[in-house]
N, C-alpha and C positions, 0 to 999 in steps of 0.2 A: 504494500500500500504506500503511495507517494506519500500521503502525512507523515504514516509513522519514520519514515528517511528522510522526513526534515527536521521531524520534533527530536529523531534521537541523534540529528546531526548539532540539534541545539545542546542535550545533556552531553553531547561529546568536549563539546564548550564549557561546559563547566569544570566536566574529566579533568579537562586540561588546565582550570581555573587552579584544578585542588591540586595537580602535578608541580605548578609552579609554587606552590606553598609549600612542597615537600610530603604535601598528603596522600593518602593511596587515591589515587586520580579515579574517581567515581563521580558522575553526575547524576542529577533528575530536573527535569522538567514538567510542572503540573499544566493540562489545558485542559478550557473550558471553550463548548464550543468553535473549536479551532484557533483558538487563541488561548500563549500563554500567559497565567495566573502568576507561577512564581516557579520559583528555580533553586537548583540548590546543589551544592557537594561538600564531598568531607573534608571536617574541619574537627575531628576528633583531638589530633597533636594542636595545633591551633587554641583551640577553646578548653581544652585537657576537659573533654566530657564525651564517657563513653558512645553516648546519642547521639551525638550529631555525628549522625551520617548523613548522605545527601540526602534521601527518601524523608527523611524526618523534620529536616530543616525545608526543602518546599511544601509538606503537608503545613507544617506549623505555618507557614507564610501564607498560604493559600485560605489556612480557616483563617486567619484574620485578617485578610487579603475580600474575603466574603462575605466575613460575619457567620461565619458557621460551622460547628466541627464534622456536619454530614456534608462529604464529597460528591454528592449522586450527582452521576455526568458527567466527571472528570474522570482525564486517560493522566496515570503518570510514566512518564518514560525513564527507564534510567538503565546506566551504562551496564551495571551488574546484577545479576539477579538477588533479588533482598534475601536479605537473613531471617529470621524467626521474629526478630524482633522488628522491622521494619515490614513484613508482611502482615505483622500483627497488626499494628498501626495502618496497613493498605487498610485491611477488613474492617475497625474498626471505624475508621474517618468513611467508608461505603464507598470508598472509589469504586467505581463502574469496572476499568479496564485498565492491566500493566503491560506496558508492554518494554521488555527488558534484551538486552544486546547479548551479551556473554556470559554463559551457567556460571555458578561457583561451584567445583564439589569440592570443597571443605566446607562453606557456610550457608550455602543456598538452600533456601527452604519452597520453593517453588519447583522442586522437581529434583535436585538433584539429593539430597539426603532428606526431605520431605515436600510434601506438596500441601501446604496449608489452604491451597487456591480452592482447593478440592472438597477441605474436609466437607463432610455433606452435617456435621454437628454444628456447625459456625453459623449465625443467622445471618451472614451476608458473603458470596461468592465472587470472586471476581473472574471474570473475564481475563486472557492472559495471551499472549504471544509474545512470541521468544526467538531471541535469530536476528531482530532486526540490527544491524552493523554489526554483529558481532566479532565479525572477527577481527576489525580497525578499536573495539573495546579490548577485548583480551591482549593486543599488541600493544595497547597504553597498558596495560593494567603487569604485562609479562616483564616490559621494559623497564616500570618502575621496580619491580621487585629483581631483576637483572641487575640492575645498577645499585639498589639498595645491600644485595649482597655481594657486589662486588667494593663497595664502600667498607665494608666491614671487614672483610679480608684485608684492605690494603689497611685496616686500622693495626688487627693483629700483627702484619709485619711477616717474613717469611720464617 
């Protein structure tokens, strides 16, 4: 779909907002009606708080961005697929629809060590596709962790 390869060209833009601060380069972008709400990446080292992740910082802009903590009818896009606790948060705020770039299996809870999207217990599902840029996401997200452990090596010394 041509939107979602513009909105997730936008949370690329923030990937890269959070790269340049030294953070794990993760975007999202909240839209409403085809236009975006609010925007957001990690800022975990930054703000030294385990929450702010990007997913967390554009819902929180977005309810107050609207006046509202129910998200019905917002897509949020973001470069990694959320973790447990940022999908919590999707279902909770009633976002409609995720649509996410690059699995995580270590932390993704959207399919790859669980699928929360799914549970049929939760009183609100979301809607989800996955893939969109993904692999221009996992090459920011490889590089920064390439480079992060090649910084650490050259600390040790030989």
């Amino acid at each position: 779909m041509k939107a979602d390869t513009l909105f997730m060209g936008e949370a690329l833009k923030d990937a890269r907002k959070a790269l340049k601060k030294g953070e794990v380069p993760i975007g999202a972008v909240l839209v409403v009606e085809g236009k975006v709400v609010s925007r957001g990446h990690n800022e975990r080292e930054t703000k030294h708080d385990p929450s702010a992740h990007a997913e967390l910082i554009a819902i929180r802009k977005a309810s107050r961005k609207l006046g509202s903590w129910r998200l019905s009818g917002a897509t949020l896009y973001v470069t990694l697929e959320p973790c447990l606790m940022c999908i919590g948060a999707i279902v909770l705020a009633r976002i409609d629809r995720l649509v996410f770039g690059a699995f995580d299996p270590k932390a993704g809870a959207v399919g790859s060590l669980y699928d929360v999207s799914k549970d049929k217990r939760l009183n609100h599902r979301v809607e989800v596709t996955t893939g969109v840029m993904g692999e221009e996401s996992g090459r920011l997200l490889k590089g920064f962790f390439s480079d992060l452990r090649a910084k650490k090596r050259a600390k040790k010394g030989p």
